[in-house]
mmCIF file of the N, C-alpha and C atoms, coordinates in Angstrom:
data_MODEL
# 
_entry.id   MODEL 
# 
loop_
_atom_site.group_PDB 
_atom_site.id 
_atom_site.type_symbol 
_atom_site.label_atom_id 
_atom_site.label_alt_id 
_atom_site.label_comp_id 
_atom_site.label_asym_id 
_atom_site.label_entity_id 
_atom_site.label_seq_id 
_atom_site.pdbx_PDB_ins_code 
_atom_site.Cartn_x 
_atom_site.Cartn_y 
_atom_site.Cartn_z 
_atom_site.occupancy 
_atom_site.B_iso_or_equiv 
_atom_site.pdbx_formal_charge 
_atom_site.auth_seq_id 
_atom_site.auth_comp_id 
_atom_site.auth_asym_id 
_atom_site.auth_atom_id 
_atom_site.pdbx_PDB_model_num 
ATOM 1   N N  . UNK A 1 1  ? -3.664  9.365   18.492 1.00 0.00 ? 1  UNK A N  1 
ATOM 2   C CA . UNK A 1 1  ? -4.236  10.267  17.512 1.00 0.00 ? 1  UNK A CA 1 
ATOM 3   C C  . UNK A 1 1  ? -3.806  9.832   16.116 1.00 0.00 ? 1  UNK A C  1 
ATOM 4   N N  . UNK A 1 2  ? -4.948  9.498   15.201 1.00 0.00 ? 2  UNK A N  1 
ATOM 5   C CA . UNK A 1 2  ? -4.494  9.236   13.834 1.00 0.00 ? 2  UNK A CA 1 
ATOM 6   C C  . UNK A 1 2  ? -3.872  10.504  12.863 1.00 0.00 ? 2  UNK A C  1 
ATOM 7   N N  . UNK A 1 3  ? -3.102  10.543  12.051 1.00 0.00 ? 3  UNK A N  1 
ATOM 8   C CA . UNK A 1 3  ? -2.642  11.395  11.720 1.00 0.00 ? 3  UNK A CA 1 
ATOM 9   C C  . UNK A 1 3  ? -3.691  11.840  9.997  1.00 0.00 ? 3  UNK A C  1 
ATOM 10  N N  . UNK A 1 4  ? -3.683  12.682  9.597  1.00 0.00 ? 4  UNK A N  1 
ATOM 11  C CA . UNK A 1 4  ? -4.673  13.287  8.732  1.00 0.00 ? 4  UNK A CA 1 
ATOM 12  C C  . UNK A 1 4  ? -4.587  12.403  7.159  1.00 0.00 ? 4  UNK A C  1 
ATOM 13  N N  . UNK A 1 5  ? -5.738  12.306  6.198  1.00 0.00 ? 5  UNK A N  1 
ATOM 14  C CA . UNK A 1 5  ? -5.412  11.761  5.113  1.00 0.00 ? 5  UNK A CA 1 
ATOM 15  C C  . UNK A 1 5  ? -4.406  11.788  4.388  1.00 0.00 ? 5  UNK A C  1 
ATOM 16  N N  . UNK A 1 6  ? -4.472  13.554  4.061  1.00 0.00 ? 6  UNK A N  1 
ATOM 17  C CA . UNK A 1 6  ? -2.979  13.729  3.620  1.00 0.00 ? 6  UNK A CA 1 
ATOM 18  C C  . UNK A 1 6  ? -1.427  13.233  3.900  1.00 0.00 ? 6  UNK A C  1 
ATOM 19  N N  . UNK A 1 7  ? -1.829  13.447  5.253  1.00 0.00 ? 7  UNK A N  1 
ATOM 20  C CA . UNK A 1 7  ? -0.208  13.163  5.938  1.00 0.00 ? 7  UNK A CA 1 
ATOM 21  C C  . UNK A 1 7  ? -0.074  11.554  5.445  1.00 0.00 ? 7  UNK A C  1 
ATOM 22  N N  . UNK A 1 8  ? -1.103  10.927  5.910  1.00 0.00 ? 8  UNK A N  1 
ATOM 23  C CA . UNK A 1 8  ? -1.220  9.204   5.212  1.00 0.00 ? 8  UNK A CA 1 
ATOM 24  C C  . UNK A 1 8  ? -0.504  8.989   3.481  1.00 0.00 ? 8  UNK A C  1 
ATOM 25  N N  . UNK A 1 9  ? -1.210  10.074  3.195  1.00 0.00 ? 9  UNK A N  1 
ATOM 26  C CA . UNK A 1 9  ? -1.421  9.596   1.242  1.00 0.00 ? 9  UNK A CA 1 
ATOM 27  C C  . UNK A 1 9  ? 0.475   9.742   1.109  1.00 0.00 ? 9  UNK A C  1 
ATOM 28  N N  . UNK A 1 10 ? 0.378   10.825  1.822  1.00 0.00 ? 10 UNK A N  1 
ATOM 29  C CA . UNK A 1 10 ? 1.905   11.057  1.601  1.00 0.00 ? 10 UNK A CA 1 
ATOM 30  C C  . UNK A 1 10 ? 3.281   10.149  2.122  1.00 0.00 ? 10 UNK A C  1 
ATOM 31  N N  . UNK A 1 11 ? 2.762   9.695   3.518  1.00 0.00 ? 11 UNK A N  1 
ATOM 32  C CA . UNK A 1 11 ? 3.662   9.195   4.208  1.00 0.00 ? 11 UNK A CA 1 
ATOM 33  C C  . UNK A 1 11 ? 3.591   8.016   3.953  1.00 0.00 ? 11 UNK A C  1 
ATOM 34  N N  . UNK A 1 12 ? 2.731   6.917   3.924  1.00 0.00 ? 12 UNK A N  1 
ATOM 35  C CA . UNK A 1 12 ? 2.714   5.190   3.308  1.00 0.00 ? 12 UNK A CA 1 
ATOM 36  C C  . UNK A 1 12 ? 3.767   5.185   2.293  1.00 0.00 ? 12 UNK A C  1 
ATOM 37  N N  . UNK A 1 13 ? 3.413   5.883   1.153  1.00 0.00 ? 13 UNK A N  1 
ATOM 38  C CA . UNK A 1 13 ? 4.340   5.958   0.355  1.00 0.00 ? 13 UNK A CA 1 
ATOM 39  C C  . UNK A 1 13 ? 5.632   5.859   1.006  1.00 0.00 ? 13 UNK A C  1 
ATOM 40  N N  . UNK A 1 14 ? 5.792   7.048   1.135  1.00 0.00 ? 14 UNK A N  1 
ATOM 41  C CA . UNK A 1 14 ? 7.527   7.171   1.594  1.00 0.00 ? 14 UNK A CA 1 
ATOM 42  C C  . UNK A 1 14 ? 8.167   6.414   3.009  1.00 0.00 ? 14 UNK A C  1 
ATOM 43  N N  . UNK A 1 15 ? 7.215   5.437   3.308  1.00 0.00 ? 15 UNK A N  1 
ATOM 44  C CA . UNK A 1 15 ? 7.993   4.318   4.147  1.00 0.00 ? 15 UNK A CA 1 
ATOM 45  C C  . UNK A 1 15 ? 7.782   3.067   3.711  1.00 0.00 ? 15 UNK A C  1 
ATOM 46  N N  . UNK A 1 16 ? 6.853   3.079   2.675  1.00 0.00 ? 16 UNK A N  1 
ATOM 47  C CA . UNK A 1 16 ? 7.413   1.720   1.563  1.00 0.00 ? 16 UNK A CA 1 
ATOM 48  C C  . UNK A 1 16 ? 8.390   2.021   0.917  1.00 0.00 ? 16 UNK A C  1 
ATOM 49  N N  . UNK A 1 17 ? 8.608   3.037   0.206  1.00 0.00 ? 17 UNK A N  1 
ATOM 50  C CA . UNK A 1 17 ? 9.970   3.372   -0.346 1.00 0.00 ? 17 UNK A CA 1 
ATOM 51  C C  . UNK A 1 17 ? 11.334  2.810   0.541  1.00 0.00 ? 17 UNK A C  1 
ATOM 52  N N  . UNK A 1 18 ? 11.240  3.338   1.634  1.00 0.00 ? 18 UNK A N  1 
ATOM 53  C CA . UNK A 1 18 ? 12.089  3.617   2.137  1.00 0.00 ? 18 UNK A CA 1 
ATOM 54  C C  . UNK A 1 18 ? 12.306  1.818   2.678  1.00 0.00 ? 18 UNK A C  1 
ATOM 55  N N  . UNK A 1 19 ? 11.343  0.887   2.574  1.00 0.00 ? 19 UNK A N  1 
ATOM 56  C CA . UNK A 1 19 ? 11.747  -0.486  3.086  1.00 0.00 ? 19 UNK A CA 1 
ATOM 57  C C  . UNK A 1 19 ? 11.951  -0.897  1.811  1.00 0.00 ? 19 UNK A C  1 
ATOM 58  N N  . UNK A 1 20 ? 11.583  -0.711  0.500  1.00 0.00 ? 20 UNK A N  1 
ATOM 59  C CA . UNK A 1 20 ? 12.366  -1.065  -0.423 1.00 0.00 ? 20 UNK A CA 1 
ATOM 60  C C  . UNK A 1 20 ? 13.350  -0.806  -0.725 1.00 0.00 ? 20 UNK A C  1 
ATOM 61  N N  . UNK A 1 21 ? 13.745  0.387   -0.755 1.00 0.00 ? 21 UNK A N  1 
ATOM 62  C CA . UNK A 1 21 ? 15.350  0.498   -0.869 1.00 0.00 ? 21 UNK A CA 1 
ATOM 63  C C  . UNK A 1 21 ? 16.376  -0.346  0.439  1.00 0.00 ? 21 UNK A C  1 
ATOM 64  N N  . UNK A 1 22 ? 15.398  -0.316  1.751  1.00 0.00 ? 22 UNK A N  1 
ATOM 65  C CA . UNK A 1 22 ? 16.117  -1.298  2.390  1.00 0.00 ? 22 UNK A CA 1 
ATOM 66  C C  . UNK A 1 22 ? 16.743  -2.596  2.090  1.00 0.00 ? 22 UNK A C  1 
ATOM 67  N N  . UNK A 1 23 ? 14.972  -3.019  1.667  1.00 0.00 ? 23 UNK A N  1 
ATOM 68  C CA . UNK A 1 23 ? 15.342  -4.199  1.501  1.00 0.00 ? 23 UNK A CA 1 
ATOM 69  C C  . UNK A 1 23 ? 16.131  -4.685  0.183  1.00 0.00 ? 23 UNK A C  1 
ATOM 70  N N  . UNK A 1 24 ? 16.066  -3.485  -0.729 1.00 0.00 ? 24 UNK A N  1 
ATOM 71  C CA . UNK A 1 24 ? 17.498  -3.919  -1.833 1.00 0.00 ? 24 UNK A CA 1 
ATOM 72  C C  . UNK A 1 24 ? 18.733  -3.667  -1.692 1.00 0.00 ? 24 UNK A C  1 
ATOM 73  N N  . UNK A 1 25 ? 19.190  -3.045  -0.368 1.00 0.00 ? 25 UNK A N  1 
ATOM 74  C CA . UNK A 1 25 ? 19.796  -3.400  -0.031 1.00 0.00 ? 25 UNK A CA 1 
ATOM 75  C C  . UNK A 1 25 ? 20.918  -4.107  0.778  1.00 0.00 ? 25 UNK A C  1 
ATOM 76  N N  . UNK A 1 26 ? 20.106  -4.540  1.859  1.00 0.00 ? 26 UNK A N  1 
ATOM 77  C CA . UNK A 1 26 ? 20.494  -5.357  2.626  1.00 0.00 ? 26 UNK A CA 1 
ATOM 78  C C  . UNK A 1 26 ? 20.071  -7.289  1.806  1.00 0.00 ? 26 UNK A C  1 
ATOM 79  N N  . UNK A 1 27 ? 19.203  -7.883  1.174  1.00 0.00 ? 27 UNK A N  1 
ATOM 80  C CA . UNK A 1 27 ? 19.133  -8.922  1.012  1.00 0.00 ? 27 UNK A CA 1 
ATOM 81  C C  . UNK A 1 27 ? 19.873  -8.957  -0.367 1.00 0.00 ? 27 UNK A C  1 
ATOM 82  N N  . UNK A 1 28 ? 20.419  -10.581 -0.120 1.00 0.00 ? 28 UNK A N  1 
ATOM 83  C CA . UNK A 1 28 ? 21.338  -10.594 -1.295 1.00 0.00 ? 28 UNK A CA 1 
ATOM 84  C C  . UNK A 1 28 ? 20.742  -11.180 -2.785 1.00 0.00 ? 28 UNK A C  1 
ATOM 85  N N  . UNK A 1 29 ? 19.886  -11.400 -2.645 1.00 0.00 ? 29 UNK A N  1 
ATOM 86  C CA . UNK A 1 29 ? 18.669  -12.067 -3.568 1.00 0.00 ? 29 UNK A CA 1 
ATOM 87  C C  . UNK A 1 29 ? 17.694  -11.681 -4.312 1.00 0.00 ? 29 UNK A C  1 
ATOM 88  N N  . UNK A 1 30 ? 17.703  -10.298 -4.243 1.00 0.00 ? 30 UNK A N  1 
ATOM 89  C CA . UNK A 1 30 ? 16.613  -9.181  -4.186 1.00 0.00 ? 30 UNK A CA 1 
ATOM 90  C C  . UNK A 1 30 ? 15.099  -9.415  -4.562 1.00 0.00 ? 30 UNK A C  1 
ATOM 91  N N  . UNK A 1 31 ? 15.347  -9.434  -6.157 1.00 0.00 ? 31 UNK A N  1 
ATOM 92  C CA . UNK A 1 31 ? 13.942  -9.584  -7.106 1.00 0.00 ? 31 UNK A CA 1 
ATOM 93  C C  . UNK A 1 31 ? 13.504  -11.091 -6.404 1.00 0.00 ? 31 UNK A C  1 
ATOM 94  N N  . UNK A 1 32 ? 13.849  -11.912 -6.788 1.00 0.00 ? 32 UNK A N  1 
ATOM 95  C CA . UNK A 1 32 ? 13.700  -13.099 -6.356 1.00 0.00 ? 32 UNK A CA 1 
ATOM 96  C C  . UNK A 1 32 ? 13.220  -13.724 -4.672 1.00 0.00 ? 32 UNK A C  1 
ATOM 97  N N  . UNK A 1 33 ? 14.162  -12.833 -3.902 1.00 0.00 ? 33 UNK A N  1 
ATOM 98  C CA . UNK A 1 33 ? 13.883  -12.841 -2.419 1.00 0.00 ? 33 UNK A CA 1 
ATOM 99  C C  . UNK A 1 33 ? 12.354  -12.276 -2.127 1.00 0.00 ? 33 UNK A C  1 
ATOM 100 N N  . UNK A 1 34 ? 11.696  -11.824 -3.051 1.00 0.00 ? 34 UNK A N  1 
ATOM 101 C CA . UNK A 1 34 ? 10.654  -10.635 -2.743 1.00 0.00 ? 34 UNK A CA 1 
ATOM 102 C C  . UNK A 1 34 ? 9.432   -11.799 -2.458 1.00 0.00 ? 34 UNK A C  1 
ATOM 103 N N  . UNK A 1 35 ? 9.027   -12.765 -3.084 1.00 0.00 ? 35 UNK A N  1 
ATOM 104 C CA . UNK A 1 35 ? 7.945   -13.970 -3.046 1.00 0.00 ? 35 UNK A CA 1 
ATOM 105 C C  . UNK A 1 35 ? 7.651   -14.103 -1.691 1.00 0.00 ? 35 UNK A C  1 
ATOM 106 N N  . UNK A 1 36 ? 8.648   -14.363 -0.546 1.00 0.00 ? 36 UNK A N  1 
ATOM 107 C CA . UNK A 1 36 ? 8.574   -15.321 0.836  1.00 0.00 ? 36 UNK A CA 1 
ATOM 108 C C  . UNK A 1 36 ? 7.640   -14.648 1.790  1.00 0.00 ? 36 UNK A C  1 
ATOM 109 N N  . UNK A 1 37 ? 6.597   -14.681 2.164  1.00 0.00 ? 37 UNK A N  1 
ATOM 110 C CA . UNK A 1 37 ? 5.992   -13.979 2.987  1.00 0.00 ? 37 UNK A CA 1 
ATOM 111 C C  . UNK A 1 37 ? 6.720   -13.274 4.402  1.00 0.00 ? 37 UNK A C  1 
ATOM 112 N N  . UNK A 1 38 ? 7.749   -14.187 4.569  1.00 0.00 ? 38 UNK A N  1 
ATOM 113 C CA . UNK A 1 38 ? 8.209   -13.778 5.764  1.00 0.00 ? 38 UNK A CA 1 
ATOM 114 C C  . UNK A 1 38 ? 9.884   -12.883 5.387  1.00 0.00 ? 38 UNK A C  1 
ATOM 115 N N  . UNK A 1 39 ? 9.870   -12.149 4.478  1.00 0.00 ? 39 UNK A N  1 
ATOM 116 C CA . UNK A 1 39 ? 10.555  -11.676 4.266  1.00 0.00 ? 39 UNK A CA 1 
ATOM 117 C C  . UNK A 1 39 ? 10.058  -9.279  4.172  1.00 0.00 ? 39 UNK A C  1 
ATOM 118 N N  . UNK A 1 40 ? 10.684  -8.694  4.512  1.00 0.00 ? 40 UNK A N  1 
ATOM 119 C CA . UNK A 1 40 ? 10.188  -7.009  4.831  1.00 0.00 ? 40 UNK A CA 1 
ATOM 120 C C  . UNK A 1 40 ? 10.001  -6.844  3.057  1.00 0.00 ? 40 UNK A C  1 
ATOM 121 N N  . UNK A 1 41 ? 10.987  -7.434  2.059  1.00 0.00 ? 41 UNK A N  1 
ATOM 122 C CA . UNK A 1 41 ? 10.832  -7.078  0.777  1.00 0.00 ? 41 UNK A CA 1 
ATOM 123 C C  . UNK A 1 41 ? 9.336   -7.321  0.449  1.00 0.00 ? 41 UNK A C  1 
ATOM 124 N N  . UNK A 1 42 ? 8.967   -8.229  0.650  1.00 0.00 ? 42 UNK A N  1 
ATOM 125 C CA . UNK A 1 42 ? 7.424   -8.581  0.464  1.00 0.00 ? 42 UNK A CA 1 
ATOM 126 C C  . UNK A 1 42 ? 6.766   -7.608  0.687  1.00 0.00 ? 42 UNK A C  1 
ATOM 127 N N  . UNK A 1 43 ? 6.712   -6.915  1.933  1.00 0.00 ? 43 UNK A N  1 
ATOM 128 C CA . UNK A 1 43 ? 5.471   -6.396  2.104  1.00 0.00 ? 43 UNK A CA 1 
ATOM 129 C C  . UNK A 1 43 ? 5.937   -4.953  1.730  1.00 0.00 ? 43 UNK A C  1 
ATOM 130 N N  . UNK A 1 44 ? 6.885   -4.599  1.495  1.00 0.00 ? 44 UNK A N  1 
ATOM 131 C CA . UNK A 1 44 ? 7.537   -3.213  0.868  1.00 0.00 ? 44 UNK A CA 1 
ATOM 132 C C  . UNK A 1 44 ? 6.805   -2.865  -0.554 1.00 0.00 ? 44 UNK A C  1 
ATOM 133 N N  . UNK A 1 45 ? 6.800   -4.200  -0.933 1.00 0.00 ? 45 UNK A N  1 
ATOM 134 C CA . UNK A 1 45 ? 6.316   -4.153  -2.518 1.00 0.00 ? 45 UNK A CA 1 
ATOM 135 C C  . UNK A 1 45 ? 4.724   -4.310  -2.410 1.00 0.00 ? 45 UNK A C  1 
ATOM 136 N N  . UNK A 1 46 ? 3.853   -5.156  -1.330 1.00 0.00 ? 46 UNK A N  1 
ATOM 137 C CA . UNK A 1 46 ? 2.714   -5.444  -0.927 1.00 0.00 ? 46 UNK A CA 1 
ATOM 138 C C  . UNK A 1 46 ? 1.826   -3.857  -0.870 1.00 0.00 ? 46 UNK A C  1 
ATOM 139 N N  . UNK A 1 47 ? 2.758   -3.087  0.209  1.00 0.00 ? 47 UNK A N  1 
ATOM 140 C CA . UNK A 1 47 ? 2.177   -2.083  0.698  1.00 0.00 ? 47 UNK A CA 1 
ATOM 141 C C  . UNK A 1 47 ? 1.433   -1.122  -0.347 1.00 0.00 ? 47 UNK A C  1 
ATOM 142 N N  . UNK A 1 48 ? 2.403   -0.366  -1.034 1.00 0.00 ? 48 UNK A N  1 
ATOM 143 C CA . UNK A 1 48 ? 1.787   0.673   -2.188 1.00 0.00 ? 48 UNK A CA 1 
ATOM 144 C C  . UNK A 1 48 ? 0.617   0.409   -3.599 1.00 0.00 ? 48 UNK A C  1 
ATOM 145 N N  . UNK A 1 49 ? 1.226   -1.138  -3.578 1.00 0.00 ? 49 UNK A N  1 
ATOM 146 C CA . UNK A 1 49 ? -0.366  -1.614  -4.259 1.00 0.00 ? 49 UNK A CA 1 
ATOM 147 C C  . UNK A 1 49 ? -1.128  -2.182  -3.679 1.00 0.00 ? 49 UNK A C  1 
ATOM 148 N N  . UNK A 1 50 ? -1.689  -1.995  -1.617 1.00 0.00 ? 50 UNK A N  1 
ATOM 149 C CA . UNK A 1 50 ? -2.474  -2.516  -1.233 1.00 0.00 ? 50 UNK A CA 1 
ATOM 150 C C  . UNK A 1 50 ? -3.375  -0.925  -0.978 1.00 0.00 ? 50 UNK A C  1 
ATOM 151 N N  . UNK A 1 51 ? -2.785  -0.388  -0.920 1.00 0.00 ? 51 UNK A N  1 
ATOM 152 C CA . UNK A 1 51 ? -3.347  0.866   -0.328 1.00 0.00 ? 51 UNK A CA 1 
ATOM 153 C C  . UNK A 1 51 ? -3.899  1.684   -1.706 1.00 0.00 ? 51 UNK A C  1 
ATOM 154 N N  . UNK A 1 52 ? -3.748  1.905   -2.288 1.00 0.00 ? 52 UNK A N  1 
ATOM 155 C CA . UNK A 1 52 ? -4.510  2.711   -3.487 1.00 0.00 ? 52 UNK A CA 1 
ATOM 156 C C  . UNK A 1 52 ? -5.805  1.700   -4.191 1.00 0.00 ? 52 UNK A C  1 
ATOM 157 N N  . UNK A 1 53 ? -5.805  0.375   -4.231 1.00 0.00 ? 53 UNK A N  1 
ATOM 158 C CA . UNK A 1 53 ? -6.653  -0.638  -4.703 1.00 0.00 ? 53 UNK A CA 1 
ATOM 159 C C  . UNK A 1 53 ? -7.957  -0.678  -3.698 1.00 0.00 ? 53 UNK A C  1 
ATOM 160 N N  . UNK A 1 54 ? -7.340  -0.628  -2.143 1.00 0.00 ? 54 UNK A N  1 
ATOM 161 C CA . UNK A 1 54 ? -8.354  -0.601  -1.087 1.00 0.00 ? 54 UNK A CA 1 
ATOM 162 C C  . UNK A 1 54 ? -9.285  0.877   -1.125 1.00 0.00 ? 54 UNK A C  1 
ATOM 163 N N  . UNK A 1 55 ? -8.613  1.907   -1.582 1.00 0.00 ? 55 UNK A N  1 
ATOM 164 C CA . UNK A 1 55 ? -8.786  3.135   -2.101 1.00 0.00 ? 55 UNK A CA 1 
ATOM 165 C C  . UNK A 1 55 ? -10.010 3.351   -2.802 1.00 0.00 ? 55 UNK A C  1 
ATOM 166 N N  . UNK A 1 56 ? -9.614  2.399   -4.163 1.00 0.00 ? 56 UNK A N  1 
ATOM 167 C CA . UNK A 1 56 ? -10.591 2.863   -5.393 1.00 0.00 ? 56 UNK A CA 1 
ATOM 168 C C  . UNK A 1 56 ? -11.286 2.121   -5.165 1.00 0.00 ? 56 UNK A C  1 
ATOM 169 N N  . UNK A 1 57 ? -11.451 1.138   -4.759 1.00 0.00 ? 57 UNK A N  1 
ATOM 170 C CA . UNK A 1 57 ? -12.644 -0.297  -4.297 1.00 0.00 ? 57 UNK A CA 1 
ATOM 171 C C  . UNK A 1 57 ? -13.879 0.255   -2.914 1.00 0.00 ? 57 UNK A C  1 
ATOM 172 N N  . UNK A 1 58 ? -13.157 1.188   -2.097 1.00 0.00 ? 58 UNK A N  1 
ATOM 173 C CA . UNK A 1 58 ? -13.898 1.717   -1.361 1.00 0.00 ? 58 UNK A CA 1 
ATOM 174 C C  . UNK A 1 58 ? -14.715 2.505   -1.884 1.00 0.00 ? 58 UNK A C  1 
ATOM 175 N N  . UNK A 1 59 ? -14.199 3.418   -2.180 1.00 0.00 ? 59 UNK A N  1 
ATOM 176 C CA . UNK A 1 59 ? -14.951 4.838   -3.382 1.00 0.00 ? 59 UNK A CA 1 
ATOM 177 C C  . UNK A 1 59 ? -15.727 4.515   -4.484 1.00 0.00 ? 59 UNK A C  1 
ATOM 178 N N  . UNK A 1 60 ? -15.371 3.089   -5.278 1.00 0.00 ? 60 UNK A N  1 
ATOM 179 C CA . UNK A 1 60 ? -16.442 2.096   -5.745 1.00 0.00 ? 60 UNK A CA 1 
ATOM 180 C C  . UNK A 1 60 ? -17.612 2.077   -4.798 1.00 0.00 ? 60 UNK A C  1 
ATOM 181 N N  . UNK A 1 61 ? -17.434 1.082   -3.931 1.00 0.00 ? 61 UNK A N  1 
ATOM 182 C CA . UNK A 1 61 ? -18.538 0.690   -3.177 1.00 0.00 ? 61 UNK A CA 1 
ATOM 183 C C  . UNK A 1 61 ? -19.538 2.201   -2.525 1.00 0.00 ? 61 UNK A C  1 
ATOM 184 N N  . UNK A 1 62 ? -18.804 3.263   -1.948 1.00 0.00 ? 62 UNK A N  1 
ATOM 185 C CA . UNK A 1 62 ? -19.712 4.066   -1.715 1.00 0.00 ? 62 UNK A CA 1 
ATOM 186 C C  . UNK A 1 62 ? -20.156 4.510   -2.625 1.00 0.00 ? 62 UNK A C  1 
ATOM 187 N N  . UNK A 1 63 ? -19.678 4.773   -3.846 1.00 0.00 ? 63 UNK A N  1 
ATOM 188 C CA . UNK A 1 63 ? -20.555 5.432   -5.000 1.00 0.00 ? 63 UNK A CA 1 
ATOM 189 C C  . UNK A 1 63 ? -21.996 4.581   -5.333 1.00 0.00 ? 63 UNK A C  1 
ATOM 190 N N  . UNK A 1 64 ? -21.341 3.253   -5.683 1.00 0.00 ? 64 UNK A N  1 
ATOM 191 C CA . UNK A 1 64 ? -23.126 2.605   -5.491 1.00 0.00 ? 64 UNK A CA 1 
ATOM 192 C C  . UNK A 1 64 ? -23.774 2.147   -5.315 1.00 0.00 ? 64 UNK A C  1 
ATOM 193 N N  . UNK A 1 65 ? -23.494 2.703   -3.461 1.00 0.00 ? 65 UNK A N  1 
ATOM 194 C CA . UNK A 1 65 ? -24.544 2.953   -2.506 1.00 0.00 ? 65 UNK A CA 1 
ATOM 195 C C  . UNK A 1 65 ? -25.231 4.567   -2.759 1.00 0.00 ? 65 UNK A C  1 
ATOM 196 N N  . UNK A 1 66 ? -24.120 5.531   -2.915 1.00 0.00 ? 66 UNK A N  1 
ATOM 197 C CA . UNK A 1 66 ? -24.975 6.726   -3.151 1.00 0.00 ? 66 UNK A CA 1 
ATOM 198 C C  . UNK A 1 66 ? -26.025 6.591   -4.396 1.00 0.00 ? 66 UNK A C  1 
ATOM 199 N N  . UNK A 1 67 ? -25.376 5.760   -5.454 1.00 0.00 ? 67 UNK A N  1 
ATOM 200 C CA . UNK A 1 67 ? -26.494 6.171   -6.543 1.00 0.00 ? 67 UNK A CA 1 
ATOM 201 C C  . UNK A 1 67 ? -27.654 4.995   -6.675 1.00 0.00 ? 67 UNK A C  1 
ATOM 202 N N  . UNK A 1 68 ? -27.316 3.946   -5.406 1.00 0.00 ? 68 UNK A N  1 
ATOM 203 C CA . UNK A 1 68 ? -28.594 3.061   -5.364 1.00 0.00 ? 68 UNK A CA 1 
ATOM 204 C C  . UNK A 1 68 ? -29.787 3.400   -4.770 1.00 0.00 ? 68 UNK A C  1 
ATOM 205 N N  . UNK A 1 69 ? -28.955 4.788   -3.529 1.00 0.00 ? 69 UNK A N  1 
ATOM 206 C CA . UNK A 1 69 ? -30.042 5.529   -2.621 1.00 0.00 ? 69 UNK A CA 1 
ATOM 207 C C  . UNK A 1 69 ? -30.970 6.458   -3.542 1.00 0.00 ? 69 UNK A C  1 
ATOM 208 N N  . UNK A 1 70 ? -30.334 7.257   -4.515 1.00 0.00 ? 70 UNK A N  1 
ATOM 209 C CA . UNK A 1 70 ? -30.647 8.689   -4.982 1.00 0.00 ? 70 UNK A CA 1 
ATOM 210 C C  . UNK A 1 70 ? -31.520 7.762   -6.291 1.00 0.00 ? 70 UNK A C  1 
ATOM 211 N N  . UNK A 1 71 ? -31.868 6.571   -6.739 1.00 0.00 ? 71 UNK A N  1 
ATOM 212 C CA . UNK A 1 71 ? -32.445 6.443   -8.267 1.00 0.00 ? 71 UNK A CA 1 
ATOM 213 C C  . UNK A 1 71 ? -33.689 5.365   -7.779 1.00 0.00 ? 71 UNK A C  1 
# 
């Protein structure tokens, strides 16, 4: 069972948070360590600006389709 938008909008957030603060503090390299793909800092920092961009780009695209249908 997927869990509701809200619970999403809310919760992504707060488990990227929560792997960034991991990952600052467990790696000894931090800012710098963040580049390597194969590193959790990466995608800690990846996550919260993948998800709001996929967001507004969607809501782009349906808008115009709605206003290519309606003119």
């Amino acid at each position: 069972l997927l869990p509701s938008l809200p619970t999403l909008t809310v919760l992504v957030p707060l488990l990227s948070l929560a792997g960034l603060f991991y990952s600052a503090s467990v790696e000894e390299n931090f800012p710098q360590g963040c580049t390597s793909t194969s590193s959790l800092c990466f995608y800690s920092l990846l996550l919260p600006v993948t998800v709001p961009v996929y967001v507004f780009f969607h809501l782009w695209t349906w808008m115009g389709i709605k206003l290519f249908r309606h003119n």
